[in-house]
PyMOL CGO cylinders between C-alpha atoms (Angstrom):
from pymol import cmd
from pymol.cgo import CYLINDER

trace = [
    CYLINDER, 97.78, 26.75, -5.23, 100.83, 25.49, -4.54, 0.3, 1, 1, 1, 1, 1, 1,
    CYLINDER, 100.83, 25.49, -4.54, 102.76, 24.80, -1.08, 0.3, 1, 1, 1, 1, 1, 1,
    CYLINDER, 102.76, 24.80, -1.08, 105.32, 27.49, -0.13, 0.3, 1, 1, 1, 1, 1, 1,
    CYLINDER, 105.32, 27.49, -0.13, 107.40, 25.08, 1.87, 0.3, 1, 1, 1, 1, 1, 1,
    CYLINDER, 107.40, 25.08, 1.87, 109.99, 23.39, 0.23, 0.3, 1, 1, 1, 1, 1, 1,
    CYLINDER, 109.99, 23.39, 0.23, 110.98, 19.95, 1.23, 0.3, 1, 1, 1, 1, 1, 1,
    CYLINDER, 110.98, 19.95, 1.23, 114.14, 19.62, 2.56, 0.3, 1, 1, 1, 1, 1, 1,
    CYLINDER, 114.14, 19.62, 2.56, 115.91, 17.28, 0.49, 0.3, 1, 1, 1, 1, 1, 1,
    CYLINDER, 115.91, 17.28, 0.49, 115.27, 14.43, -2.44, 0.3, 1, 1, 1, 1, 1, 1,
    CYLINDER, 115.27, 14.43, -2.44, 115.49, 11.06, -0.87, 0.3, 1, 1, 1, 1, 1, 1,
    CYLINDER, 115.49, 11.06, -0.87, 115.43, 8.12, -2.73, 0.3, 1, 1, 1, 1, 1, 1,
    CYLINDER, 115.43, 8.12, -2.73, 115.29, 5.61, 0.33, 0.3, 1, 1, 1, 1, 1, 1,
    CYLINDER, 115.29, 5.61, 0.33, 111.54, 4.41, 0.83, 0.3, 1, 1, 1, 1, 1, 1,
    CYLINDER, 111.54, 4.41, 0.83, 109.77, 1.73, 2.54, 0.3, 1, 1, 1, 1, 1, 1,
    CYLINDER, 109.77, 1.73, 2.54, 107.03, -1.00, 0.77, 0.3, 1, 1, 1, 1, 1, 1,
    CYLINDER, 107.03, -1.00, 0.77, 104.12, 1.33, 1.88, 0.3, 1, 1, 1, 1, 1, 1,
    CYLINDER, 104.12, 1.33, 1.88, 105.52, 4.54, 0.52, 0.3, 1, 1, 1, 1, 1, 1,
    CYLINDER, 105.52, 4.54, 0.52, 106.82, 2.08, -2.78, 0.3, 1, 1, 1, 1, 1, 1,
    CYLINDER, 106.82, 2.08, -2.78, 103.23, 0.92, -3.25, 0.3, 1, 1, 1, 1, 1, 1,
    CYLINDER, 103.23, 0.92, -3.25, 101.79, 5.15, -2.61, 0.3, 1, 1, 1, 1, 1, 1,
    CYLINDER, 101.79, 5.15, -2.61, 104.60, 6.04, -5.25, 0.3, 1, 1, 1, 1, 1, 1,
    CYLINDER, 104.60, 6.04, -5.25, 103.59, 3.48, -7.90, 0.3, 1, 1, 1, 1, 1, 1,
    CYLINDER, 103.59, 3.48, -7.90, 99.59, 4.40, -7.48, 0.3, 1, 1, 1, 1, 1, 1,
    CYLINDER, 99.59, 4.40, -7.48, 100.68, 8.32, -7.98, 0.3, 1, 1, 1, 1, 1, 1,
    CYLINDER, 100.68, 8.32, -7.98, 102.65, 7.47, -11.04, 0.3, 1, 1, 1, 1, 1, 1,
    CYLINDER, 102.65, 7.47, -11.04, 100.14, 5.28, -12.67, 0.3, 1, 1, 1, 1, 1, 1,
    CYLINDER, 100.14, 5.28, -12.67, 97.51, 8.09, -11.95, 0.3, 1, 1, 1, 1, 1, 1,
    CYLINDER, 97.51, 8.09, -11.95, 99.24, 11.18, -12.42, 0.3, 1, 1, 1, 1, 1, 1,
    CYLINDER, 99.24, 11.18, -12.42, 97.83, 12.95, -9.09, 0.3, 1, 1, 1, 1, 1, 1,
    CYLINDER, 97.83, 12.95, -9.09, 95.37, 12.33, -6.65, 0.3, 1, 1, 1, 1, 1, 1,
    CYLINDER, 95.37, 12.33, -6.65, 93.95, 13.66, -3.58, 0.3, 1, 1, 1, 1, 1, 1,
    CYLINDER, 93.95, 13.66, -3.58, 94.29, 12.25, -0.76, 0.3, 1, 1, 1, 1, 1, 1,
    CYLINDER, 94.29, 12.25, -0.76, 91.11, 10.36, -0.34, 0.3, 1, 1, 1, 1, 1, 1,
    CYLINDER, 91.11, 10.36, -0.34, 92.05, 9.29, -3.32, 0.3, 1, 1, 1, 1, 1, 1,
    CYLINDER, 92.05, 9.29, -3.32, 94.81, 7.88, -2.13, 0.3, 1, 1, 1, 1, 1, 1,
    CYLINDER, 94.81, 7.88, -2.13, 93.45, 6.08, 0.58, 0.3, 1, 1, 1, 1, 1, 1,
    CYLINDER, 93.45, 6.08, 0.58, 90.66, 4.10, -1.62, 0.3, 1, 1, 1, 1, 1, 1,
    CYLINDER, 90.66, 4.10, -1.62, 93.87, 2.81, -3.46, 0.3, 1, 1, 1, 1, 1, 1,
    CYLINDER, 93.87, 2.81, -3.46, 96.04, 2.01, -1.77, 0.3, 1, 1, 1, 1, 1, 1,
    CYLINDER, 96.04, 2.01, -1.77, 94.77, 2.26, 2.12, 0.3, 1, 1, 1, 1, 1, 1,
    CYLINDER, 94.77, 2.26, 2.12, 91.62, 0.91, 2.38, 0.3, 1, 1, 1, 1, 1, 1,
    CYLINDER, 91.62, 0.91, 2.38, 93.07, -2.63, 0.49, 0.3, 1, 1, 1, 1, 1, 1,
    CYLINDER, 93.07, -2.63, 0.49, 95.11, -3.25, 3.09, 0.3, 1, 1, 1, 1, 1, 1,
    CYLINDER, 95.11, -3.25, 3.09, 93.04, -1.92, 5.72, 0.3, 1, 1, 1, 1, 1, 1,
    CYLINDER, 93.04, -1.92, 5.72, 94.74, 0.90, 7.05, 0.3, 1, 1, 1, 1, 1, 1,
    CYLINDER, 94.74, 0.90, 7.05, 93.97, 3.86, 8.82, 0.3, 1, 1, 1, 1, 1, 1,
    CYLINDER, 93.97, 3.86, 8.82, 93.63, 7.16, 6.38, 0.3, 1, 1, 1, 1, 1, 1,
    CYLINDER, 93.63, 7.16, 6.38, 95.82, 8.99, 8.74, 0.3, 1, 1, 1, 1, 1, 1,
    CYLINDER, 95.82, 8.99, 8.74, 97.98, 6.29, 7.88, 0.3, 1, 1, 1, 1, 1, 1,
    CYLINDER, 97.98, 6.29, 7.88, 98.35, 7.17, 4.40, 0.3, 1, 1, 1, 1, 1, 1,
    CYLINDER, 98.35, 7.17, 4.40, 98.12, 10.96, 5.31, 0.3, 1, 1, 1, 1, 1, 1,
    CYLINDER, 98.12, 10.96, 5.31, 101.64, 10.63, 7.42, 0.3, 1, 1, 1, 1, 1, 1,
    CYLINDER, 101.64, 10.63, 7.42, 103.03, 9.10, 4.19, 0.3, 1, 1, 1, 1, 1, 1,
    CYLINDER, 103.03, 9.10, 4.19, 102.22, 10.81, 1.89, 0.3, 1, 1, 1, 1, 1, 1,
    CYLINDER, 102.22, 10.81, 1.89, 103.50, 13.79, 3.85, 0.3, 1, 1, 1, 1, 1, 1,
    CYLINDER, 103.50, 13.79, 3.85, 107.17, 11.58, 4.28, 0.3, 1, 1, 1, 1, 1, 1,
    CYLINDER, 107.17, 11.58, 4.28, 107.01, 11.28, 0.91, 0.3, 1, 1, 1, 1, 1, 1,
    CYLINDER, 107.01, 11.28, 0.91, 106.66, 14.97, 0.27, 0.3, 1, 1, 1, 1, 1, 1,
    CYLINDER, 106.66, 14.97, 0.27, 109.17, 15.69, 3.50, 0.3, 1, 1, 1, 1, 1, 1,
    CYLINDER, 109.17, 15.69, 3.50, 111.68, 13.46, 1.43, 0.3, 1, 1, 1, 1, 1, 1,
    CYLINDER, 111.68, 13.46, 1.43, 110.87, 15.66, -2.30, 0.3, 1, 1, 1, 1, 1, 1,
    CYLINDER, 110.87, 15.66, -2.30, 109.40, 12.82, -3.92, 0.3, 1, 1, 1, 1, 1, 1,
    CYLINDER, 109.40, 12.82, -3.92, 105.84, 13.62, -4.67, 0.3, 1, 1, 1, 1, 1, 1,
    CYLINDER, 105.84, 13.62, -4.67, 104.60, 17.27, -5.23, 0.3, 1, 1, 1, 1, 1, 1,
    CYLINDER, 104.60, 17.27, -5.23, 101.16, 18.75, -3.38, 0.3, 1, 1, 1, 1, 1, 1,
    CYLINDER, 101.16, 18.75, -3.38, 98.89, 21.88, -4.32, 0.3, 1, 1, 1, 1, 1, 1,
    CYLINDER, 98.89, 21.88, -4.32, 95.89, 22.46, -2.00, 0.3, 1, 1, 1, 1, 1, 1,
    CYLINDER, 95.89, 22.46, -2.00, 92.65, 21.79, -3.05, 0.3, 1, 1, 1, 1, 1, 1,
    CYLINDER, 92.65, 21.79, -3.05, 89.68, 22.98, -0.97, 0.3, 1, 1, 1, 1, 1, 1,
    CYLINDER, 89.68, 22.98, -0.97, 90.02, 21.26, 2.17, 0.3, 1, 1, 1, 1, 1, 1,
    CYLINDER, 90.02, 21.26, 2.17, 92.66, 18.31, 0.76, 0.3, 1, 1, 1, 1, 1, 1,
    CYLINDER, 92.66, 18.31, 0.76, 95.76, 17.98, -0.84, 0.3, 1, 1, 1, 1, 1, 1,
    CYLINDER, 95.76, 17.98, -0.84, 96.71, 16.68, -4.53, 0.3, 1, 1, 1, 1, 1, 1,
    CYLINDER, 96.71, 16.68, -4.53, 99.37, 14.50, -4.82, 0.3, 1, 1, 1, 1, 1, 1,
    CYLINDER, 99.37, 14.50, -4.82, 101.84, 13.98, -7.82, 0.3, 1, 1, 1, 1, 1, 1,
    CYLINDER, 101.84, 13.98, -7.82, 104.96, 12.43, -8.14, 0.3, 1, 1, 1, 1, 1, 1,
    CYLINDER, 104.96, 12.43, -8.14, 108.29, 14.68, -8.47, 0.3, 1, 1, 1, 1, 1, 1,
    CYLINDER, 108.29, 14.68, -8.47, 110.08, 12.32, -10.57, 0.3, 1, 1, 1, 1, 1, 1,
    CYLINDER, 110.08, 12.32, -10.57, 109.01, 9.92, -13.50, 0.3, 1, 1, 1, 1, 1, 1,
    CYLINDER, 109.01, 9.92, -13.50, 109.24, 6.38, -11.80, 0.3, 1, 1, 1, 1, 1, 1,
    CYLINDER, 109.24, 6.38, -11.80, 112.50, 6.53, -14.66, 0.3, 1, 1, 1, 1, 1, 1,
    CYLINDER, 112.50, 6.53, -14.66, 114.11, 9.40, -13.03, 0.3, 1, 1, 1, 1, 1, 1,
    CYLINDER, 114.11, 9.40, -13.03, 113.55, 7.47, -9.30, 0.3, 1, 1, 1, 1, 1, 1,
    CYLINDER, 113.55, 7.47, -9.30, 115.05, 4.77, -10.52, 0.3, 1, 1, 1, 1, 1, 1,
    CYLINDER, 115.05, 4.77, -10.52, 118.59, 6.84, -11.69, 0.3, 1, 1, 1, 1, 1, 1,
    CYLINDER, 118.59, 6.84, -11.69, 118.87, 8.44, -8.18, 0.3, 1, 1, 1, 1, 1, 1,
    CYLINDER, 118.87, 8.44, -8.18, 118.36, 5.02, -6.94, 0.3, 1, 1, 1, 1, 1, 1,
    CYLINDER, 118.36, 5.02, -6.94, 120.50, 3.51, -9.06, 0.3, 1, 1, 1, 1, 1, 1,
    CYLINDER, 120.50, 3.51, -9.06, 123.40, 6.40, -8.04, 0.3, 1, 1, 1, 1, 1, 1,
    CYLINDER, 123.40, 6.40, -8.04, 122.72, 6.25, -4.23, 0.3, 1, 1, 1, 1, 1, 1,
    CYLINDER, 122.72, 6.25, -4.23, 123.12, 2.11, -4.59, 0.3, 1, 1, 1, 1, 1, 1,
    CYLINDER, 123.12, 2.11, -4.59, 126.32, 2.62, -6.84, 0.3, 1, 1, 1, 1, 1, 1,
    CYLINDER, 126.32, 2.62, -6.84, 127.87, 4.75, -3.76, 0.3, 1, 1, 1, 1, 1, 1,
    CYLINDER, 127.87, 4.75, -3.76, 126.95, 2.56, -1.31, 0.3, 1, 1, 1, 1, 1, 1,
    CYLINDER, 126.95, 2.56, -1.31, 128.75, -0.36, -3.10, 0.3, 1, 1, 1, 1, 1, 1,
    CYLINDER, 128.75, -0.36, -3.10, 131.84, 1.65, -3.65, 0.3, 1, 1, 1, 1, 1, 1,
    CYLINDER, 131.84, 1.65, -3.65, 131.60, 2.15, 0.16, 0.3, 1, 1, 1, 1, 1, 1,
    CYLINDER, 131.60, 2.15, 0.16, 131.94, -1.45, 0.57, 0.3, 1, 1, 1, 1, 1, 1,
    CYLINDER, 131.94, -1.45, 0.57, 134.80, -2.27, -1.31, 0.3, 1, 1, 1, 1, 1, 1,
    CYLINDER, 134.80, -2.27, -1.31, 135.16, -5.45, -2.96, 0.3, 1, 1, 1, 1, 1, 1,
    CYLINDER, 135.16, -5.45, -2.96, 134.03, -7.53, -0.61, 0.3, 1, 1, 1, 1, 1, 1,
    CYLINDER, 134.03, -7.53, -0.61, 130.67, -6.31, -0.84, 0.3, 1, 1, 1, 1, 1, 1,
    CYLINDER, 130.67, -6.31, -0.84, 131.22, -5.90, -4.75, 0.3, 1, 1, 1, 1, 1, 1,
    CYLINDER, 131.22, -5.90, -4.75, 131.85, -9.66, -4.42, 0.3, 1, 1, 1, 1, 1, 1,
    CYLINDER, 131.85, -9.66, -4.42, 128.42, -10.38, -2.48, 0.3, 1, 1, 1, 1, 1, 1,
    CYLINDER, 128.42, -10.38, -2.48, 126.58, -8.29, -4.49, 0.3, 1, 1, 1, 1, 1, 1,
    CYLINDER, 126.58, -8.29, -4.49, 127.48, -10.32, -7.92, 0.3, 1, 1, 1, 1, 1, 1,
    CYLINDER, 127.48, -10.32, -7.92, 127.40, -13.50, -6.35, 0.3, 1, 1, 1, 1, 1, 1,
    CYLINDER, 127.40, -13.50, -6.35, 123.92, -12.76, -4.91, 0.3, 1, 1, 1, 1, 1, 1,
    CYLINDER, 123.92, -12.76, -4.91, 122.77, -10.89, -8.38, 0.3, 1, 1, 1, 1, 1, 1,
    CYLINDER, 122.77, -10.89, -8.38, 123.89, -13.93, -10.38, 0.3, 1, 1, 1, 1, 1, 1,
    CYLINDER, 123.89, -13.93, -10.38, 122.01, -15.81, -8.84, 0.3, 1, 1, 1, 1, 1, 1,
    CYLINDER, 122.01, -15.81, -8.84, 118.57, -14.23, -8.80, 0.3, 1, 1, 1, 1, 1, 1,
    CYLINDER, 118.57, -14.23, -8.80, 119.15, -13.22, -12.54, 0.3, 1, 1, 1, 1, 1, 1,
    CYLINDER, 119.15, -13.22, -12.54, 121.91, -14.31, -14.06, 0.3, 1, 1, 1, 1, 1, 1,
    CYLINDER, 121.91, -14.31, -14.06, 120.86, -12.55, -17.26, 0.3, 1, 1, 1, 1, 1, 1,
    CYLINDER, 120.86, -12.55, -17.26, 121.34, -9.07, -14.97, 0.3, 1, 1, 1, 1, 1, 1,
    CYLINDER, 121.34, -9.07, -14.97, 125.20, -10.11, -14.70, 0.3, 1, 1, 1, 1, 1, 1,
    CYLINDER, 125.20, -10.11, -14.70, 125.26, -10.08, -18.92, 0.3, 1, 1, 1, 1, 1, 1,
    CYLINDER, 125.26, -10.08, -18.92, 124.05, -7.00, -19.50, 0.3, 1, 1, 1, 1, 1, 1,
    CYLINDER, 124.05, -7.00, -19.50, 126.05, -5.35, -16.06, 0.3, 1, 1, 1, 1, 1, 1,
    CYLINDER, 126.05, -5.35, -16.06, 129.23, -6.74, -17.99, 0.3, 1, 1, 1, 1, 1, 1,
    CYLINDER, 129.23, -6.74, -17.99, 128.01, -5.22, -21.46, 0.3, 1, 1, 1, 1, 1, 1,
    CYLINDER, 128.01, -5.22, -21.46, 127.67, -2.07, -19.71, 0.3, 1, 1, 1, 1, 1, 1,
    CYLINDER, 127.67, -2.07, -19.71, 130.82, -1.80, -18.17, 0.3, 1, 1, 1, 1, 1, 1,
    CYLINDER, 130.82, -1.80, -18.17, 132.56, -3.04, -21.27, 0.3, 1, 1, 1, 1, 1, 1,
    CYLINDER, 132.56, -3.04, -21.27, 131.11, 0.25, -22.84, 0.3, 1, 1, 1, 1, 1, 1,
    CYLINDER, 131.11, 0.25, -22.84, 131.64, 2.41, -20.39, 0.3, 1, 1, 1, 1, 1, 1,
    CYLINDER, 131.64, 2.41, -20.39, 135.48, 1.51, -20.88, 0.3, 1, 1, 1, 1, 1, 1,
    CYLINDER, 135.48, 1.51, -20.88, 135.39, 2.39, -24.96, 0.3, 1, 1, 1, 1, 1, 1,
]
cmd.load_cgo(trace, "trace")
């Protein structure tokens, strides 16, 4: 059975914990929510209720999927971690043009150098995206 409610809207913004519950669904396919917990909870020594609120945040926000299952909830991700990545990818892409070139400055210098090979293929793209 699946939920009725609807979440309210996709968001790609997410924190390390909800990162780290994201990755575990995608490798899996769908779990339940203990399930959950013995992954990625119990590591780390949280609380299940803590994985329970985000795993709920994470449905709130349209990124993973539930169906009730006797007394618990399965879990699956609503996007491939691919498709994550393009929203991502668009929401960042916004929030640079928001910035204007100073921040378009700060954001090369800074990408350069953590991987300058991520500056080559950036200028590959664009030169493509001109043709």
């Amino acid at each position: 059975m699946v939920d009725q409610l609807e979440p309210a809207a996709q968001s790609t913004s997410v924190g390390e914990l909800e990162a780290s519950v994201l990755a575990t669904l995608w490798e899996a396919g769908e779990l339940a929510t203990p399930e959950v917990f013995n992954r990625v909870g119990k590591p780390r020594g949280l609380a299940y209720t803590t994985i329970l609120t985000v795993l709920q945040r994470l449905y709130r926000k349209g990124l993973v999927s539930r169906r009730g299952e006797g007394k618990a909830h399965v879990y699956s991700p609503a996007l491939s971690r691919d498709q994550f990545s393009e929203r991502r990818g668009e929401v960042l892409a916004g929030a640079m043009v928001a910035l204007g070139g100073a921040g378009l400055s700060a954001f090369l210098a800074e990408a350069k150098r953590l991987d300058p090979a991520f500056i080559a293929v950036l200028r590959s793209q664009l030169e493509e995206s001109d043709t």
